[in-house]
Phi, psi and omega in degrees: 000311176311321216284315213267346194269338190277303162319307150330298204288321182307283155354293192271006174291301125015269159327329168292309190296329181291321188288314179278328170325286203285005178290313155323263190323299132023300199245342174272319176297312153322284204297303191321315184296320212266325187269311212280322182288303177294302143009279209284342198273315178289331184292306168322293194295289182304347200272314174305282199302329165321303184275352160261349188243332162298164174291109167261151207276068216273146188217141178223137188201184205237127183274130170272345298106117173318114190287164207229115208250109196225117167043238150292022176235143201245134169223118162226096187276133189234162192202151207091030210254139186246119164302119164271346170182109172263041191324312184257029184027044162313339173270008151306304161329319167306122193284147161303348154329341223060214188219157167255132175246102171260130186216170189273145191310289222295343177277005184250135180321138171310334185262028168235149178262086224281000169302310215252036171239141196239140144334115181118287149351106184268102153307109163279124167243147159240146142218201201294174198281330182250058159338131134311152155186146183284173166282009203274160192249116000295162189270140188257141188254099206276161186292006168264017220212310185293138184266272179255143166243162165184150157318127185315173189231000000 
């Protein structure tokens, strides 16, 4: 009786652990599989959808500095920047310093000409209703975060 009650307990001791190992493995193997398909797929979906479906943020600013052209990328620090319609109060976040905008060629309205933009120049951007932007002072607003630029209006 002893010997067979040992044999059980043995058994099912046995059986639990091989069952949370592979549940353990199982499942770390999941999630890995899971974040790596998904993940890139949600970031893609939120970045889209932020920007056709959120309240976005409009800025009008001053260019201070001769913009900076390195292949498709624009680094323009601007300063004076004024809300024209600030739902979530992103300019606060912004320093008086002003902000940097690093953006991609493709982000500029066709009618500015990224040759011919001068210190002094006046800009409108839009970006997303929640921006990224570092802590830096002045702070930078990288092109996932930008909807649009154009010329003031």
């Amino acid at each position: 009786m002893k010997k067979s009650l040992l044999t059980v307990g043995a058994l099912l001791s046995i059986g639990l652990l091989s069952a949370c190992s592979n549940s353990k493995d199982n499942s770390s193997k999941d999630s890995s599989n899971s974040t790596s398909i998904s993940q890139p797929k949600e970031t893609v979906t939120s970045s889209s959808s932020e920007k056709e479906l959120g309240e976005n943020a409009e800025f009008k600013a001053e260019i201070s500095e001769e913009p900076v052209i390195e292949g498709e990328t624009v680094s323009i620090i601007l300063t004076d920047v004024k809300a024209i319609k600030d739902p979530k109060g992103v300019n606060a976040s912004l320093s008086p310093d002003g902000v940097v905008l690093i953006a991609e060629k493709n982000l500029f309205d066709e009618q500015v000409k990224i040759e011919d933009l001068a210190k002094g120049d006046e800009l409108d951007f839009t970006l997303i209703d929640t921006p990224a932007m570092t802590k830096s002072i002045p702070p930078q607003i990288s092109g996932d975060s930008i909807i649009k630029i154009s010329l003031a209006k």
